[in-house]
PALUMKOL-440069 format. One line per 2 residues: number of its first residue (from 0); their letters; for each residue x, y, z of C-alpha. Coordinates in steps of 0.1 Angstrom, whole numbers, plus 5000, padded with zeros to 4 digits. Example, Ala and Ser with C-alpha at 12.3 -4.5 7.8 and 13.67 -1.06 7.14 Angstrom:
BEGIN
0 = as = 5123/4955/5078 ~ 5137/4989/5071 $
//
This chain:
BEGIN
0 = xx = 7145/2408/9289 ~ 7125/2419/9260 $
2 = xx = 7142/2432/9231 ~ 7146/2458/9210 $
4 = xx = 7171/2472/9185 ~ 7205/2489/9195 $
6 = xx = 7226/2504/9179 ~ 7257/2526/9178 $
8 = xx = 7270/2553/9161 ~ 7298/2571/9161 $
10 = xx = 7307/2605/9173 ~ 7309/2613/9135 $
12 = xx = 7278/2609/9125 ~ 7250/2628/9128 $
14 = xx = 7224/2607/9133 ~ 7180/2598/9133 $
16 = xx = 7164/2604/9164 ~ 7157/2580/9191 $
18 = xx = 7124/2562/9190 ~ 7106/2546/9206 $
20 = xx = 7072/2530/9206 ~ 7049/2520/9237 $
22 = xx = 7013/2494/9247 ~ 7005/2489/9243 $
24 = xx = 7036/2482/9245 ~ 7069/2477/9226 $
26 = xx = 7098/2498/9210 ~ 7121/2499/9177 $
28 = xx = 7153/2527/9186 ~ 7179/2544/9170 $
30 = xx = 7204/2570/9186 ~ 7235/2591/9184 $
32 = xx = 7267/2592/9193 ~ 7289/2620/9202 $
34 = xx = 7313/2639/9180 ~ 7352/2638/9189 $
36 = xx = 7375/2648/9166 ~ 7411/2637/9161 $
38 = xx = 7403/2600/9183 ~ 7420/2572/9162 $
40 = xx = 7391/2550/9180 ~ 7356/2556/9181 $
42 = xx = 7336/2560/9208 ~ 7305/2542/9211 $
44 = xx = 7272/2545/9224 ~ 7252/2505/9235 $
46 = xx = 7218/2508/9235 ~ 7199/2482/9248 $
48 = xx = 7162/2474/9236 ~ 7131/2457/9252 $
50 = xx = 7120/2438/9218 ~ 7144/2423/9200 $
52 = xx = 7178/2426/9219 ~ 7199/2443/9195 $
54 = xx = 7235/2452/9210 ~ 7265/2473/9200 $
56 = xx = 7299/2460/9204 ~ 7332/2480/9209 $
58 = xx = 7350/2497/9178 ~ 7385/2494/9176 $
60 = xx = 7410/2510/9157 ~ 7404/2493/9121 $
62 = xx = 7368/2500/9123 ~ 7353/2467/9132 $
64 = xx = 7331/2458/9162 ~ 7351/2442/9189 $
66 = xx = 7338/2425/9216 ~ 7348/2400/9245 $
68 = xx = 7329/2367/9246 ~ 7332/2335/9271 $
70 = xx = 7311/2303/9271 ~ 7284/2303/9296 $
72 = xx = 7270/2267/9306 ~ 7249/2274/9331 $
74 = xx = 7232/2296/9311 ~ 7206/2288/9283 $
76 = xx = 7203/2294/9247 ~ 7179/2326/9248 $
78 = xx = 7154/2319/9281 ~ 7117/2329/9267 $
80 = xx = 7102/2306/9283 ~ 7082/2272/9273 $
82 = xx = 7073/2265/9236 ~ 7033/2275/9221 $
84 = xx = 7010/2248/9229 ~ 6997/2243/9200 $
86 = xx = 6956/2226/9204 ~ 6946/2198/9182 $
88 = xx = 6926/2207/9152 ~ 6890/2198/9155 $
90 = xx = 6866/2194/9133 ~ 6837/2223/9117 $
92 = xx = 6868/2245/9117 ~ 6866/2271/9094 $
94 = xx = 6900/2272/9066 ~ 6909/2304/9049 $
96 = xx = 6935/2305/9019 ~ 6969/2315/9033 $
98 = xx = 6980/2354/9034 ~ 7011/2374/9033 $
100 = xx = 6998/2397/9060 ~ 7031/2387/9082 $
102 = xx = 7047/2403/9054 ~ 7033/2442/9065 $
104 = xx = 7038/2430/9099 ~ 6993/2436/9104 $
106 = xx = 6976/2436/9138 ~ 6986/2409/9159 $
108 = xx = 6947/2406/9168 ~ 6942/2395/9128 $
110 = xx = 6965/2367/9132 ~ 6953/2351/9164 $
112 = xx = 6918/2348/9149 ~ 6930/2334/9118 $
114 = xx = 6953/2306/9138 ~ 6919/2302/9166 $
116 = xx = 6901/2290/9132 ~ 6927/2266/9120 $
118 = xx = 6939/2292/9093 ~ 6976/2299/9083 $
120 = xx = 6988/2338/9083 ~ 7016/2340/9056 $
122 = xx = 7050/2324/9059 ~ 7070/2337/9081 $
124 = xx = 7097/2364/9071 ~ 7136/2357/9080 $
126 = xx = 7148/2375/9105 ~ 7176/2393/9087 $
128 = xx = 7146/2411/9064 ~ 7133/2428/9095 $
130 = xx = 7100/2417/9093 ~ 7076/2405/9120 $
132 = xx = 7070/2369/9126 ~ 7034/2355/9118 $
134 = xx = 7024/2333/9156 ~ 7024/2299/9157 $
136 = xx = 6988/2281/9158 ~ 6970/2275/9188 $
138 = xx = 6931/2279/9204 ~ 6905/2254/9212 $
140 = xx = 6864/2252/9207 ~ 6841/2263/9235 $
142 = xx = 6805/2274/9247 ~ 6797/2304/9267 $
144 = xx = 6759/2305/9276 ~ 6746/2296/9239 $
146 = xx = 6769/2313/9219 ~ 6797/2292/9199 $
148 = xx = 6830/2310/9202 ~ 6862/2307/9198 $
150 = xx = 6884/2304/9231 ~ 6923/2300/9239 $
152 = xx = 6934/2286/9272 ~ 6949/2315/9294 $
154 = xx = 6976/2288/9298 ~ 6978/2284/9258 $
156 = xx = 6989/2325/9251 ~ 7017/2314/9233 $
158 = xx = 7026/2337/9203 ~ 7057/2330/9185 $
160 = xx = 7070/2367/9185 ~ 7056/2375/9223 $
162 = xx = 7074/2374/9256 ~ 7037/2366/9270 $
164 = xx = 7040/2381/9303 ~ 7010/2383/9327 $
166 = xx = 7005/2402/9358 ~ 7005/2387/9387 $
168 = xx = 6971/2382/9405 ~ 6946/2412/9408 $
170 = xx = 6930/2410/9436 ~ 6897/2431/9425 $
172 = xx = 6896/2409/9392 ~ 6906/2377/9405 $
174 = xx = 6920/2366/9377 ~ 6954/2373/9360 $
176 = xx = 6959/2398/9330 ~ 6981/2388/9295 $
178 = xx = 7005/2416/9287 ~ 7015/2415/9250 $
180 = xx = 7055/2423/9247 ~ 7064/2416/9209 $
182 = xx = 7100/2400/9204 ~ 7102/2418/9168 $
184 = xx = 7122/2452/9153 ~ 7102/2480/9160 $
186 = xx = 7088/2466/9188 ~ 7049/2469/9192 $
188 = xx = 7047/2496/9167 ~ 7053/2464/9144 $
190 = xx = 7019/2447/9160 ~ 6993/2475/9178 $
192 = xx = 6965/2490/9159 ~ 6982/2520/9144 $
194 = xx = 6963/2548/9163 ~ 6981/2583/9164 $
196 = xx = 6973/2602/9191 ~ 6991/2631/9209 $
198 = xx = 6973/2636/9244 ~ 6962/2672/9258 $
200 = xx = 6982/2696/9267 ~ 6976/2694/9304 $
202 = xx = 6995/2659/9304 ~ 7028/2675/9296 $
204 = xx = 7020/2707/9311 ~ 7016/2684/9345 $
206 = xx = 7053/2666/9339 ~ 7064/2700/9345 $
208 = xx = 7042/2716/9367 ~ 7041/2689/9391 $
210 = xx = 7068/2666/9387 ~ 7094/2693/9379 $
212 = xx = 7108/2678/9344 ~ 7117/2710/9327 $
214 = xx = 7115/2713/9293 ~ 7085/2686/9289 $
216 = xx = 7054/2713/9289 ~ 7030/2709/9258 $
218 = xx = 7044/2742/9239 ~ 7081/2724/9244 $
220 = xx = 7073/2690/9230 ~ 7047/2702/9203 $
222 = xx = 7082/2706/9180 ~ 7091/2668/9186 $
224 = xx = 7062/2661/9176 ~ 7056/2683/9142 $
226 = xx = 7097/2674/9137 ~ 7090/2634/9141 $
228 = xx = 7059/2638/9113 ~ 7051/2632/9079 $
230 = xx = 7015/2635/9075 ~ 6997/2626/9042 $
232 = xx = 6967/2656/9051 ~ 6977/2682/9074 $
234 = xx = 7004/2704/9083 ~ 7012/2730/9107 $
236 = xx = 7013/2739/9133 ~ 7001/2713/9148 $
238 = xx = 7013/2681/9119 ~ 7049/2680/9104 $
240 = xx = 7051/2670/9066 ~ 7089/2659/9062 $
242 = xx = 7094/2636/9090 ~ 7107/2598/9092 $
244 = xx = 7067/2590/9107 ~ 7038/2588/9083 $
246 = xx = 7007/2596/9093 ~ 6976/2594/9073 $
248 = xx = 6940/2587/9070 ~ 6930/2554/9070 $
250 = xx = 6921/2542/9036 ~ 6891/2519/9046 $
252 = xx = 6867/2526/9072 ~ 6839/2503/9073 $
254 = xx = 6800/2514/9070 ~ 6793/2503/9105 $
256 = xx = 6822/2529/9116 ~ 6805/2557/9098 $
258 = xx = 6771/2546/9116 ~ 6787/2547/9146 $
260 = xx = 6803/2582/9138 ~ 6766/2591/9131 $
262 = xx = 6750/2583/9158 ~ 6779/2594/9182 $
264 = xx = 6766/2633/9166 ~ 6733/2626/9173 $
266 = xx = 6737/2613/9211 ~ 6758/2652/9213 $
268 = xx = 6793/2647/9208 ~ 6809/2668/9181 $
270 = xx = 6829/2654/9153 ~ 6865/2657/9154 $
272 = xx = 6884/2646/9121 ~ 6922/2656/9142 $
274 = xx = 6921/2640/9176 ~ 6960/2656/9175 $
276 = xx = 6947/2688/9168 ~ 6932/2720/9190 $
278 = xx = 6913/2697/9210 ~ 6911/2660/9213 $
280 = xx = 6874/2664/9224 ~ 6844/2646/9202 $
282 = xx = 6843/2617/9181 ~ 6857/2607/9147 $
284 = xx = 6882/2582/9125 ~ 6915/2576/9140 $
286 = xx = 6946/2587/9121 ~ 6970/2558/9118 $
288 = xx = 7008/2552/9115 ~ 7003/2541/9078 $
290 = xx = 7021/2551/9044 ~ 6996/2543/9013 $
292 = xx = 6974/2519/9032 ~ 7003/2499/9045 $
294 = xx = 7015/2498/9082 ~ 7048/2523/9091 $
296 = xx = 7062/2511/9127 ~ 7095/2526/9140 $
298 = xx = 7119/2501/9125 ~ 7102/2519/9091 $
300 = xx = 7104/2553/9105 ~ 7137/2551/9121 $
302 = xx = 7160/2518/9119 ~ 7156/2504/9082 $
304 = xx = 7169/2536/9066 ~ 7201/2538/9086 $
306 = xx = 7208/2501/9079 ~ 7237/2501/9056 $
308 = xx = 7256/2528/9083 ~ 7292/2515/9086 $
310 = xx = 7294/2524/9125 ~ 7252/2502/9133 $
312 = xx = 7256/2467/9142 ~ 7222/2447/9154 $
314 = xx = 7220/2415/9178 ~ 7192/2396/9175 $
316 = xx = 7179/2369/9197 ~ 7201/2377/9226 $
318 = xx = 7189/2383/9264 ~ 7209/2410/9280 $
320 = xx = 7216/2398/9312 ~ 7231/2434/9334 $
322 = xx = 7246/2467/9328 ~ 7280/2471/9333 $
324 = xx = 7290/2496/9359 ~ 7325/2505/9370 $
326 = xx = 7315/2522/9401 ~ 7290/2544/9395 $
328 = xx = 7297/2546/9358 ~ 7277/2525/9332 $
330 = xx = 7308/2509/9310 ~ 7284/2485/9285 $
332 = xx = 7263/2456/9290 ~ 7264/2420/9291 $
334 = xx = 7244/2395/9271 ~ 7237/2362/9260 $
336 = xx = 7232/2350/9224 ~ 7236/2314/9215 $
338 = xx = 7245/2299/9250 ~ 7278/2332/9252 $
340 = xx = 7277/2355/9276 ~ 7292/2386/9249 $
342 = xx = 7302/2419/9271 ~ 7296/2452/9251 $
344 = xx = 7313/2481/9262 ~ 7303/2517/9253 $
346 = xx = 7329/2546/9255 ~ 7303/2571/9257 $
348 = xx = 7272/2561/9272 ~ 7246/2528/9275 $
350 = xx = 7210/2542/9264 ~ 7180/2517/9280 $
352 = xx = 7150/2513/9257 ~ 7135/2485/9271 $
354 = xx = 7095/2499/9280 ~ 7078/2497/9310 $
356 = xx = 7090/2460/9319 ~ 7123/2456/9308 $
358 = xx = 7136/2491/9314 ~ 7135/2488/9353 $
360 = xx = 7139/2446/9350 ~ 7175/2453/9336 $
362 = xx = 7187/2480/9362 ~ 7171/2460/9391 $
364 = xx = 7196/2431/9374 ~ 7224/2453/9377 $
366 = xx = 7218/2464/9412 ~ 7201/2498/9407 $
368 = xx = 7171/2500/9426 ~ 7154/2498/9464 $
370 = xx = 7180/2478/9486 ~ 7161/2457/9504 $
372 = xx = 7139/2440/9472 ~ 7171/2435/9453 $
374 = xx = 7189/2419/9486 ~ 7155/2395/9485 $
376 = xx = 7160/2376/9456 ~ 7199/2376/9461 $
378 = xx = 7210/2412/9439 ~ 7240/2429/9451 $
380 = xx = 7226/2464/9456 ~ 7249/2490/9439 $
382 = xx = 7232/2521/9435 ~ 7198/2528/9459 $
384 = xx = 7175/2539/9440 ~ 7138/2532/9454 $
386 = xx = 7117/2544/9425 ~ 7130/2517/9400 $
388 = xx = 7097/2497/9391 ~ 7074/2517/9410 $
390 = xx = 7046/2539/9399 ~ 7034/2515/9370 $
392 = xx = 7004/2526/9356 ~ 6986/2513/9331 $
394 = xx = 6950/2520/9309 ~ 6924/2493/9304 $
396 = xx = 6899/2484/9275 ~ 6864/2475/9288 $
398 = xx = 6843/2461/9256 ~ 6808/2462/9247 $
400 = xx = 6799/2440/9220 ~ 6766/2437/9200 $
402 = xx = 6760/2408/9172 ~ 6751/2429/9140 $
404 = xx = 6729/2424/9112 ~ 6738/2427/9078 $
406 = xx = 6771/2442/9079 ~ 6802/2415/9079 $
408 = xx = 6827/2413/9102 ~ 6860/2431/9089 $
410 = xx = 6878/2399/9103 ~ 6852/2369/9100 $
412 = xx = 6837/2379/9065 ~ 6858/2405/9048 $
414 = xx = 6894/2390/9049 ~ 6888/2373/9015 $
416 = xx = 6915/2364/8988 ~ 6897/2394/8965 $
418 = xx = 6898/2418/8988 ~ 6935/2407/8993 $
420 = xx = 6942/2412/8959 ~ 6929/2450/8960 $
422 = xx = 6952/2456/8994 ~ 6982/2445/8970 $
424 = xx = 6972/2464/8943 ~ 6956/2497/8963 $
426 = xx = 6962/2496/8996 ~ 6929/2501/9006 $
428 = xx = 6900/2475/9013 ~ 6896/2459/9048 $
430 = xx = 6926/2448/9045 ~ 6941/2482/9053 $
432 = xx = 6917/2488/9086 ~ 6931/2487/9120 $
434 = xx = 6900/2476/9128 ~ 6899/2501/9163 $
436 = xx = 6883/2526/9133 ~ 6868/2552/9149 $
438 = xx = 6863/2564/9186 ~ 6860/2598/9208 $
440 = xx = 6874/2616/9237 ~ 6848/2624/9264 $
442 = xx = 6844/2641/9295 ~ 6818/2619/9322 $
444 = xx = 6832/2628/9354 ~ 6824/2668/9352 $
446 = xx = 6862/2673/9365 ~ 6896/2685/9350 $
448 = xx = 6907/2702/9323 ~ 6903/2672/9296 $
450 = xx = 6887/2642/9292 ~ 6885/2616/9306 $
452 = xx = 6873/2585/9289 ~ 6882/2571/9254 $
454 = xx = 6861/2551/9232 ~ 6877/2527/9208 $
456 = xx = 6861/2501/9183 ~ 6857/2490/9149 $
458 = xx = 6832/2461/9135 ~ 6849/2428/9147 $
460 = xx = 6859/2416/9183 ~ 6884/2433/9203 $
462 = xx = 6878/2415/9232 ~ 6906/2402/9256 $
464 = xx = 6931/2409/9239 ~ 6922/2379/9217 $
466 = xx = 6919/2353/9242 ~ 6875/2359/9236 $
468 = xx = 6864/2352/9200 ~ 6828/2352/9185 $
470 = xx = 6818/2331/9159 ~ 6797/2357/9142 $
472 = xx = 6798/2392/9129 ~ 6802/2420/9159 $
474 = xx = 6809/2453/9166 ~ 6831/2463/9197 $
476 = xx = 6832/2494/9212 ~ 6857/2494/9241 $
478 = xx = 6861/2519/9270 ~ 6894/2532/9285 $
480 = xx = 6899/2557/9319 ~ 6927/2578/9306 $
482 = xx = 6938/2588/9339 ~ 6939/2559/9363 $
484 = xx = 6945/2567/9396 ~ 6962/2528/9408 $
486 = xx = 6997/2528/9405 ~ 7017/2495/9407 $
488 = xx = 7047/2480/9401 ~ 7077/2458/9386 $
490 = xx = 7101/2434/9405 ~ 7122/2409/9404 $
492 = xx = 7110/2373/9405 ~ 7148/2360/9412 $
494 = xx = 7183/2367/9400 ~ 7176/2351/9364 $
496 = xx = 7175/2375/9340 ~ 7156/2346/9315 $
498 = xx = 7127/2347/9345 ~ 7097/2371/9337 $
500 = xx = 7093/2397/9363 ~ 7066/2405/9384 $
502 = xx = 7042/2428/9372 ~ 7015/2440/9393 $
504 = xx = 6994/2470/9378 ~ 6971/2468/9410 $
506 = xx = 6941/2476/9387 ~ 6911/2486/9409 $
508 = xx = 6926/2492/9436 ~ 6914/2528/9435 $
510 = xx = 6875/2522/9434 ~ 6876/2554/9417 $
512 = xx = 6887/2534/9385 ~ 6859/2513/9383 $
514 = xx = 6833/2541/9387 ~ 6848/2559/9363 $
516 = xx = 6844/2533/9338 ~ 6813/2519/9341 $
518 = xx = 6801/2557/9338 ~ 6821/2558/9301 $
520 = xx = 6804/2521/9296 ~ 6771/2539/9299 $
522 = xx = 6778/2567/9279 ~ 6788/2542/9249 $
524 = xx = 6754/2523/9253 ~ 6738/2555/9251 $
526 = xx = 6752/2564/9217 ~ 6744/2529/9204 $
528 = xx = 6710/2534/9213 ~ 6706/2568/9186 $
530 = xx = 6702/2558/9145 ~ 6712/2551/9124 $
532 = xx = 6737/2525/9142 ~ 6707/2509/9164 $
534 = xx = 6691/2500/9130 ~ 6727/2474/9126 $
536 = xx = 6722/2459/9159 ~ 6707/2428/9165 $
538 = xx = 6713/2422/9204 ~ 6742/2425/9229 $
540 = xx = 6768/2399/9229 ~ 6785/2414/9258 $
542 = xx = 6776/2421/9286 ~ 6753/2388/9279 $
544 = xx = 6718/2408/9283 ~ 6688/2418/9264 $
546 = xx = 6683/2449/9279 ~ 6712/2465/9292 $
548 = xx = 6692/2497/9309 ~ 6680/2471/9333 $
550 = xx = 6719/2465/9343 ~ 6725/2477/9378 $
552 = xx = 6758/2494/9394 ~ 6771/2456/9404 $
554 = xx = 6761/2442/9376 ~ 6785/2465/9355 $
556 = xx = 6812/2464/9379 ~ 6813/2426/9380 $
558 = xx = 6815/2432/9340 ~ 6844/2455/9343 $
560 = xx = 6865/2428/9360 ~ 6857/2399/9342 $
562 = xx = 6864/2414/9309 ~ 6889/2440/9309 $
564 = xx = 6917/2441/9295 ~ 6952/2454/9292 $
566 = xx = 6951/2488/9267 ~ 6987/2481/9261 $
568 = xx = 6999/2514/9274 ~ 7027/2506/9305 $
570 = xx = 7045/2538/9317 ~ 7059/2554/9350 $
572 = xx = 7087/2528/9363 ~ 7115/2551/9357 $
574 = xx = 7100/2583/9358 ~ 7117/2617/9351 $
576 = xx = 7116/2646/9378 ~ 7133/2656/9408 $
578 = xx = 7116/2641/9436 ~ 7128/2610/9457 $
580 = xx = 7107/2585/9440 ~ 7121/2597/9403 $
582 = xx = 7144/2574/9386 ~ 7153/2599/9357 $
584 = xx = 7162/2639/9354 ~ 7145/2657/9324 $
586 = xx = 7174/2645/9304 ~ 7167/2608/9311 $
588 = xx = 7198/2607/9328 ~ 7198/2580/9356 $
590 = xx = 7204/2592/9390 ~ 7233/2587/9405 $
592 = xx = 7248/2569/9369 ~ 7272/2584/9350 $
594 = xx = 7269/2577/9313 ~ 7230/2559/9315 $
596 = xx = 7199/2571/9300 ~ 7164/2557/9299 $
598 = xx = 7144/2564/9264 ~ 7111/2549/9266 $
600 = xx = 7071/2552/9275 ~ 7088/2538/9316 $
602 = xx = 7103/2578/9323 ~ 7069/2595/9314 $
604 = xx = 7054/2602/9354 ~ 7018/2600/9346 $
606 = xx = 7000/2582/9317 ~ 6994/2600/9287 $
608 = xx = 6953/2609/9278 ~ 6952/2578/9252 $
610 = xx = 6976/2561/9230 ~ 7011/2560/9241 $
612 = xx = 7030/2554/9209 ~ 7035/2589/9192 $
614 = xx = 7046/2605/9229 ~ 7071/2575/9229 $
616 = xx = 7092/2583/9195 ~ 7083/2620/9209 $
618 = xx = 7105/2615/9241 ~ 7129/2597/9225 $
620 = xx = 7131/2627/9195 ~ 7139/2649/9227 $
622 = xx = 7163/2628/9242 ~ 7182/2634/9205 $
624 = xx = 7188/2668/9216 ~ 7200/2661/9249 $
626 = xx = 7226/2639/9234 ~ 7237/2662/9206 $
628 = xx = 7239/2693/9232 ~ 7262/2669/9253 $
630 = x = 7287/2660/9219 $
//
């Protein structure tokens, strides 16, 4: 399983909210525990992360964790699969000096270019300081139709703090997908590109409407998310100013960005400086999950302050294997650190915050799920439940790339030991971009209530996730369908709980997807067509054509599937509501569990209009609340 941190408290303590952090991908949590008086033990709360495995033990009677361990030889170390390849070094390599980016835990995009040119990211932190790893080296030399490029192996995407899942084979694309799922404290929130965005109100007002999960409308989460805020510009009532999150302006957006801003105006869309705001329509700088130029994930927000609680204990580099249940009541969990299985038991309840993958992987492990899949691959079923690890959707990124002029690359030409310096000193500089700078929220379909494309890019390559580097300054500007309509799903390769499951977004499936997108592929080569970004341009990298007006339908739907990419943002395979196929009440409360919650981006029903990180840590701010009414 992925893993994440978990922790206890006890029923004495008041304590941060719940967080969690999505596509993405990933998730950093903390969580309460009930309040009894007059117990001589405390009761305990095991929560179980996707990113890190971090698990509570038992508290006895003098305080200390107590827990029940047993050597395990048929089981492994910590299962994550085969070491990173790592490709010989070649020569013509470009070298840079070495950096201490690791340290701030930067975009896991920065570090793969620097290793696919030979370079060194900074060494990397110890464990025990909570910091992100920097990746092992790795990539190889190639061609693609005259341009010299930078390419990793898809059987090469080996990053040292990454379960490196991929989906099974898509049919439409005909090719398999690489799913980034970081092995760190605070889980992707520790890697992604920072954005902060909300969604519309008609996403949360549909959980409700539609999918009856009271309590979830926009004007009943908006608190969550003003309470769960600290942003550096704006307050209410839409932005909160004292909360564990900060939120600010970027402190460097690069002169391509503000062309591109330009232009976006002049092609008709209207500028939007608060995408989290009124409206989320227009185009404009994406707020970030910074404080002073420097990157604020949930581990910041919500684990490293509660640190030094007497009742928090963290496990790191262990698997949890299954939940325990003693008949239909969740009683701890089980893991495995160091070749011992360790059993963790939880007096008052086991909270899940795995994501989108490991959230349903671990309850299909302990028998909750559809019957018949979990007697395939040799699960006792305990409790039938057939939504487990259906309804996955996720969002794609669809780049267009053009070769610029005189502007450097933020990545290629700007990460220099000067501009470094005034990072460390500052915070601002390229160093402190998220390089997806700037983008907009558009409507191209002429149906619904909000939009329904987003544009993200910034002036490097975001292409691929990384596996598709140029050798030359660029400017990507990718394409997303907020609301896909293909749904998909997570199951169980085998019994193992070291073996990756298998994920199958079904992505196209719906031609509807792939109409959509090439119209919001369109719409982006418009705007790149109006000053004064044109006059930066120099010709289209991708898709590999001079002229991209004379692109036909195919020929932009054969684009779409060979280059599309994963927009990190897995939800829906334990979704809240009240139907048959839901996995979760409003509470997050499993059905048919006593004492088991799911907290994470897998119980939201549908995708979220954009960035799923901020309605993450929002649900899981909620799910506080539930808790605390419970104590």
């Amino acid at each position: 399983m992925g893993a994440t941190p978990s922790q206890f408290r006890t029923r004495s303590q008041t304590p941060p909210a719940v967080t969690t952090g999505a596509r993405r991908c990933a998730w950093a949590r903390s969580c309460t525990s009930r309040h009894s008086a007059g117990r001589r033990r405390a009761s305990v709360r095991t929560i179980v992360g996707g990113d890190t495995e971090l698990i509570r033990s038992r508290q006895g009677r003098s305080g200390r964790p107590r827990v029940r361990t047993r050597r395990v030889s048929a089981l492994p170390s910590v299962p994550i699969g085969p070491p990173p390849r790592v490709a010989p070094r070649r020569s013509g390599r470009v070298t840079r000096p070495r950096s201490t980016d690791a340290q701030h835990g930067k975009l896991r995009l920065h570090h793969r270019r620097w290793r696919q040119r030979g370079m060194r990211p900074g060494r990397p932190a110890q464990p025990r300081r909570l910091r992100p790893r920097a990746p092992a080296r790795g990539g190889r030399l190639g061609q693609r139709r005259g341009h010299t490029h930078t390419r990793r192996p898809r059987d090469a995407v080996q990053v040292g703090g990454d379960w490196n899942y991929r989906t099974v084979a898509q049919s439409e694309a005909g090719r398999t997908f690489y799913w980034p799922h970081e092995k760190t404290l605070g889980g992707s929130s520790s890697t992604n590109v920072m954005i902060y965005i909300r969604r519309n109100r008609y996403d949360y007002d549909g959980w409700r409407d539609h999918f009856h999960a009271v309590g979830r409308g926009y004007d009943d989460v908006l608190p969550y998310f003003v309470k769960s805020e600290a942003h550096r510009r704006l307050g209410p009532p839409y932005h909160g100013k004292d909360g564990p999150l900060h939120v600010e302006d970027r402190a460097y957006t690069h002169e391509l960005s503000h062309a591109w801003l330009a232009s976006a105006q002049q092609w008709g869309l209207e500028y939007n400086d608060d995408f989290a705001g009124r409206s989320p329509l227009g185009a404009g700088p994406y707020q970030v999950t910074c404080h002073d130029g420097r990157r604020w994930s949930a581990a910041d927000a919500y684990l490293r302050p509660a640190l030094s609680r007497p009742n928090l204990a963290t496990r790191t580099r262990a698997l949890v294997t299954r939940i325990l249940l003693a008949g239909s009541r969740a009683t701890g969990v089980s893991y495995v650190v160091n070749g011992e299985e360790v059993t963790a038991y939880a007096d008052a309840e086991v909270l899940l915050c795995g994501g989108a993958v490991n959230s349903p992987q671990l309850l299909l492990l302990s028998g909750i799920g559809p019957p018949d899949e979990l007697r395939e691959v040799g699960v006792e079923p305990r409790v039938p439940l057939t939504g487990v690890g259906r309804n996955l959707q996720d969002q794609l990124l669809v780049p267009l790339v053009w070769e610029t002029r005189e502007a450097g690359d933020v990545v290629l030409d700007l990460l220099t030991p000067a501009n470094l310096a005034q990072w460390r000193t500052s915070g601002d500089g390229p160093f402190a971009s998220n390089y997806g700078e700037v983008g907009a929220f558009l409507t191209v379909a002429g149906s619904g209530p909000g939009p329904d494309i987003q544009l993200t890019g910034g002036p490097t390559a975001l292409i691929l996730s990384g596996e598709e580097v140029p050798r030359r300054s660029v400017f990507t500007m990718n394409a997303t369908v907020l609301n896909p309509f293909a749904r998909g799903s997570i199951r169980l390769a085998s019994a193992d709980p070291g073996e990756h499951p298998l994920i199958d977004p079904r992505y196209f499936d719906d031609p509807a997807d792939l109409r959509l997108m090439v119209k919001g592929l369109r719409s982006a080569v418009g705007i790149a067509r109006c000053p004064p970004f044109a006059d930066h341009l120099k010709r289209p990298y991708l898709p590999d054509s001079a002229d991209l007006d004379h692109l036909d339908q195919a020929d932009w739907e054969h684009h779409v599937r060979r280059w599309s990419a994963t927009c990190y943002h897995p939800v829906g395979t334990c979704p809240m509501g009240e139907g048959e196929e839901s996995v979760v009440n409003p509470a997050l409360q499993v059905h048919g569990v006593d004492c088991l919650r799911v907290v994470d981006a897998s119980v939201m029903p549908t995708v979220t209009s954009g960035n799923t990180n901020a309605p993450t840590m929002m649900i899981a701010e909620r799910a506080t609340d539930h808790i605390l009414s419970e104590a």
